[in-house]
C-alpha positions in Angstrom: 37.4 181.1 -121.4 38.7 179.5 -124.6 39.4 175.9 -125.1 40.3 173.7 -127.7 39.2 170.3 -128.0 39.4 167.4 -130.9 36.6 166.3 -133.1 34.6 163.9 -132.1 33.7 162.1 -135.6 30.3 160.5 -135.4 29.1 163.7 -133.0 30.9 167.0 -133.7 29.5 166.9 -137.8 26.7 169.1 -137.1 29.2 171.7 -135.1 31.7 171.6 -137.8 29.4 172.2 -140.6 27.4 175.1 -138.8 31.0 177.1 -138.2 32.0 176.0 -141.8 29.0 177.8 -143.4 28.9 180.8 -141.1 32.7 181.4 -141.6 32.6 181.0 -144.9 29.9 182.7 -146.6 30.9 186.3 -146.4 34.1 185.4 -148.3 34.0 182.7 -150.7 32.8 183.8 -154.4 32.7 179.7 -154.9 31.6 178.9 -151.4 28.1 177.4 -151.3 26.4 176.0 -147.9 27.1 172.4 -147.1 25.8 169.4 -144.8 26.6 166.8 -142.7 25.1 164.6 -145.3 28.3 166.1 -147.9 30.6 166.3 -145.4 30.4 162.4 -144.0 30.9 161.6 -147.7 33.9 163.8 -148.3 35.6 161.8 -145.4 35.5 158.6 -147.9 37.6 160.3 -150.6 40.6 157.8 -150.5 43.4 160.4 -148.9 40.8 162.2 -146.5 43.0 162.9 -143.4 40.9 161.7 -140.4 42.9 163.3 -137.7 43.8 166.4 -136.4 40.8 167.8 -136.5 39.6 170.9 -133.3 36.9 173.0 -132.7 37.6 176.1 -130.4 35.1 177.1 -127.9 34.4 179.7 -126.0 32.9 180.1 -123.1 31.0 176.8 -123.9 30.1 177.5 -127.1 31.6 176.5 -130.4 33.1 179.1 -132.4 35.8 177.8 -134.5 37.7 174.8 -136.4 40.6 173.8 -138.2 42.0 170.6 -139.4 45.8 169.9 -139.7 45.9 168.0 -142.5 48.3 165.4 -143.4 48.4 164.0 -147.0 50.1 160.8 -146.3 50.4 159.8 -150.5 53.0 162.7 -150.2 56.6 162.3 -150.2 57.5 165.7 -149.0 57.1 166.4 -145.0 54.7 169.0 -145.8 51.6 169.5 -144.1 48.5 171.6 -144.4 45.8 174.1 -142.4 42.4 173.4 -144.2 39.3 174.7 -142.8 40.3 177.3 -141.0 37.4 179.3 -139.8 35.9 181.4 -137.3 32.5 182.9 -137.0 32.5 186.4 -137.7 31.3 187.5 -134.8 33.8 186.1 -132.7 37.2 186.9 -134.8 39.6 189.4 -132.9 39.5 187.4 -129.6 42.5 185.1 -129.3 40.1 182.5 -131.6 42.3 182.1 -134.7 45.6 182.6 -132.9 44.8 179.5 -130.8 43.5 177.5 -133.8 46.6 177.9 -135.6 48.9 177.0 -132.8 47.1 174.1 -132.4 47.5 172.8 -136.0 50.8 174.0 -136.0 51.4 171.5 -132.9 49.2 168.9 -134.3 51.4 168.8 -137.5 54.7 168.8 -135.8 54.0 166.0 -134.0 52.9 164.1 -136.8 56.6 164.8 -138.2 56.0 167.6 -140.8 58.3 170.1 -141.8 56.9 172.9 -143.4 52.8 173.8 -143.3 50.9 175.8 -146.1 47.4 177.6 -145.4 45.8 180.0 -147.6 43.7 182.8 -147.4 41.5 185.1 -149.8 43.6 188.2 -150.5 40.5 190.9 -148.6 40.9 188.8 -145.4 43.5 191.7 -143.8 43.0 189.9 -140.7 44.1 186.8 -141.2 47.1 187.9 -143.7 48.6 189.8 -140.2 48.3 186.8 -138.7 49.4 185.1 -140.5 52.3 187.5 -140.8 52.5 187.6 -136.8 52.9 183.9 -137.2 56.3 184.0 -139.3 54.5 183.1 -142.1 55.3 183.9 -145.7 53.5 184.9 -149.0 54.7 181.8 -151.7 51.9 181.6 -154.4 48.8 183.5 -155.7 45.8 182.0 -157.3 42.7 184.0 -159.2 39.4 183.0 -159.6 38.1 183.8 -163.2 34.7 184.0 -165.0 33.4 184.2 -168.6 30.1 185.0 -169.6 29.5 182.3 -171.7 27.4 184.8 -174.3 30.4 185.7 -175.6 32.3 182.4 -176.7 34.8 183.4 -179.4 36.1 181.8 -182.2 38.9 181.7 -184.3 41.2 182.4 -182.0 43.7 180.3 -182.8 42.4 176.9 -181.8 44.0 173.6 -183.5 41.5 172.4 -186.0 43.3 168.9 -186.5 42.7 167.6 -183.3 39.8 165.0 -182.6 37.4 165.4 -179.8 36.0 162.3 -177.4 34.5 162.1 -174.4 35.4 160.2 -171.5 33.1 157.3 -171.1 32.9 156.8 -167.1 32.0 153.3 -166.8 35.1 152.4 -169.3 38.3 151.3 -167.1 40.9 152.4 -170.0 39.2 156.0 -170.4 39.8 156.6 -166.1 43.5 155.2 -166.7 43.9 157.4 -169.1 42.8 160.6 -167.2 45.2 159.7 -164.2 47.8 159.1 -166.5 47.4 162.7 -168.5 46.5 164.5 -165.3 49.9 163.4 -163.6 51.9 163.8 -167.0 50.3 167.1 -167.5 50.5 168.7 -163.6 53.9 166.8 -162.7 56.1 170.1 -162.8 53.1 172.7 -161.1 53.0 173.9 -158.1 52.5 171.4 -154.6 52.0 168.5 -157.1 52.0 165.1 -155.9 50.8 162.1 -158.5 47.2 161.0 -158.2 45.9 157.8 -157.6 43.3 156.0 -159.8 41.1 155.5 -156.6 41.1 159.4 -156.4 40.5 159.7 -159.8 37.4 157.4 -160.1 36.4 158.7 -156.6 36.3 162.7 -158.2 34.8 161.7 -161.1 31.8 158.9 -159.9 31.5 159.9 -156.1 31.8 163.6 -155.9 30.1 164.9 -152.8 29.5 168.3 -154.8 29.9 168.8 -158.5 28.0 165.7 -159.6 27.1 166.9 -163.5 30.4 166.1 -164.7 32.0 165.8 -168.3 35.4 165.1 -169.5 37.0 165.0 -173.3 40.2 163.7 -174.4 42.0 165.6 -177.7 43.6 163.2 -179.6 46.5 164.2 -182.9 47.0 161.9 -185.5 45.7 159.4 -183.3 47.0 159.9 -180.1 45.5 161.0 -177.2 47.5 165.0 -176.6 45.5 166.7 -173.4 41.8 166.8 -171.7 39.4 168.5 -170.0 36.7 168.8 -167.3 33.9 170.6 -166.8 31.1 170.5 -164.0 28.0 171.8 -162.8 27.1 171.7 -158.9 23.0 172.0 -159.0 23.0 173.5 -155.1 25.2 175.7 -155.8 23.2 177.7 -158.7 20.1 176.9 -156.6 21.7 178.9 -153.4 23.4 181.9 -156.0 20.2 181.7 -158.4 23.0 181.6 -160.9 23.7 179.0 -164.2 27.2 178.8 -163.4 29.6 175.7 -164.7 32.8 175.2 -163.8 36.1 174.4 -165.7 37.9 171.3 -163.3 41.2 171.2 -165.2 42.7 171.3 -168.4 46.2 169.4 -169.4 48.2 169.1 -172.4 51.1 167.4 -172.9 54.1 169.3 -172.7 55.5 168.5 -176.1 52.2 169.4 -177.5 51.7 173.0 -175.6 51.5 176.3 -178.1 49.8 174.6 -180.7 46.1 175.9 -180.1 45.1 172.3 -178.1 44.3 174.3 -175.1 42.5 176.8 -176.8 40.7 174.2 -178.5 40.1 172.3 -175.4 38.8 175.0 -173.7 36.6 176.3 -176.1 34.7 172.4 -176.4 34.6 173.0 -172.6 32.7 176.5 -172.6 30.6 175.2 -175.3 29.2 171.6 -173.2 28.5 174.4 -170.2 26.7 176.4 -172.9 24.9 173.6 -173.9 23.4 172.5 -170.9 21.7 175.8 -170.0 24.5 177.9 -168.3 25.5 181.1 -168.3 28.6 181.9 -166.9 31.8 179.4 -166.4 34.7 179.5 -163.5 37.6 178.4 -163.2 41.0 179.0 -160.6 44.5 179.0 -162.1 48.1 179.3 -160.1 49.1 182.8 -161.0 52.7 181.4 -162.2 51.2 178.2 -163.3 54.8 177.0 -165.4 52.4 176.7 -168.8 51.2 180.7 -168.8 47.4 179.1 -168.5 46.6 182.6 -167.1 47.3 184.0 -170.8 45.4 181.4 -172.5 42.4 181.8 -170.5 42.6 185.6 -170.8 42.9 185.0 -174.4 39.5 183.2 -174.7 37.4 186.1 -172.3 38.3 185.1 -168.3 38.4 187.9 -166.3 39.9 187.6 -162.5 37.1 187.9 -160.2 39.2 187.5 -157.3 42.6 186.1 -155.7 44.1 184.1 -152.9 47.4 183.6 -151.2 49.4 180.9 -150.1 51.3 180.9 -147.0 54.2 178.7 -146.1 56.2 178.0 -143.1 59.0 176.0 -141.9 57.9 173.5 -138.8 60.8 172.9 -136.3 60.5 169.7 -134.5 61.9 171.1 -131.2 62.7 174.7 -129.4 66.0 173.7 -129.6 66.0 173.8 -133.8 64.4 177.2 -133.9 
């Protein structure tokens, strides 16, 4: 028999995490194994969603989760299926189909209009679901990778500009990044402006990529774009990789195709370098509106692998079907 039941925060973390690892293991290239230790301080990120949170069992025993996720600094009536898994074991047996019902119901009666999931583009499975489910295909991502070896040079990269690194503990330097990450993001896909309380929180309370570094590039004296890079120590420990990871790049539009990226990018590589890794990541919206893909395969990123976004519109009653 297959029920589904709501979290119970304070006793369900050690469920959740168990069918978060299983499920996700097999499928994601940046997925690393997580506890309840990570996952009670990911709730105090300042827009965690607290509700709508299930766990499916089975016959007793817990097999899946999903969380309806509301985002309640947005604007737009659009809500979201995170965490969507199922043990492998036990896929093919109603699981998922009642999982997504229930968010879908969970986020309708918490007024939302429309609800995005994802899914990694080999999961056939869940893209017929998802199919089944009147969903549609609206976005692709890619993972990429660089061996960092092979950092080029002269590649067009804009000598002028002056390089600086965030200084954390500095209140005008986190201003700064939430006020180029909106400026820089405001016209790409599901964008919604970021707080400084999420900003500070990513960069001094990050439950998983702790080893972080930004720069600012600065022309004739005024600050143009930035970027992040990041190292999560479990995560090579569990791969037995020296991976780092690229968080996000901006430049201001006015200042875009004049090598600042490039430049950017390459300081980026070069910090990962520098602290003993061999390989850098990075995901990038396949139609992301400033071509990043281009740039990125420009410096060496290869696409390592892709994921789809799914939309679909939430009606509020039967009778608006």
């Amino acid at each position: 028999m297959l029920h589904m039941r709501p979290f119970v925060k304070g006793v369900d973390e050690p469920i959740w995490v168990g069918i978060l690892n299983a499920a996700y293991k097999e499928h994601e290239a940046w997925w690393r194994a997580t506890t309840v230790e990570e996952m009670l301080l990911e709730e105090k990120r300042p827009n965690f969603d607290f509700e709508g949170r299930h766990i499916a069992e089975l016959d007793g025993k817990p097999v899946g989760i999903v969380h309806a996720h509301v985002d309640k600094l947005r604007k737009e009536k659009k809500g979201f299926i995170f965490t969507f898994c199922v043990i492998p074991e036990f896929r093919g047996v109603g699981v998922e189909e009642k999982l997504a019902e229930t968010a879908m119901n969970e986020l309708k009666k918490r007024g939302m209009k429309v609800v995005q999931t994802w899914t990694d583009y080999k999961r056939t499975d869940r893209i017929q679901l998802l199919k089944e489910l009147g969903f549609k295909a609206v976005r692709r991502e890619s993972d990429m990778e660089i061996d960092l070896a092979n950092i080029p040079s002269n590649i067009g990269e804009n000598a002028e500009i002056v390089i600086s690194a965030l200084r954390k503990n500095v209140e005008e330097d986190l201003k700064l990044l939430n006020w180029l990450n909106n400026e820089c993001f405001k016209a790409h896909f599901n964008y919604r402006p970021s707080t400084l309380e999420e900003t500070r929180h990513h960069l001094l309370s990050d439950t998983r990529i702790k080893q972080k570094e930004y720069f600012f590039a600065a022309l004739d004296g005024e600050t143009v774009g930035y970027i992040g890079v990041g190292i999560d120590e479990k995560y090579n420990v569990e791969k037995n990789v020296k991976n780092g990871f690229i968080l996000s790049i901006g430049v201001l539009n006015p200042y875009r195709r004049n090598g600042i990226g490039t430049r950017l990018m390459l300081q980026g590589l070069k910090s990962l370098e520098a602290r003993g890794m061999t390989k850098a990541m990075l995901d990038v919206d396949d139609l992301n509106p400033t071509k990043a893909v281009k740039l990125y395969e420009k410096i060496g990123f290869q696409v390592i692998k892709k994921y789809h976004f799914w939309e679909k519109p939430l009606c509020a009653h039967a009778s608006d079907a």
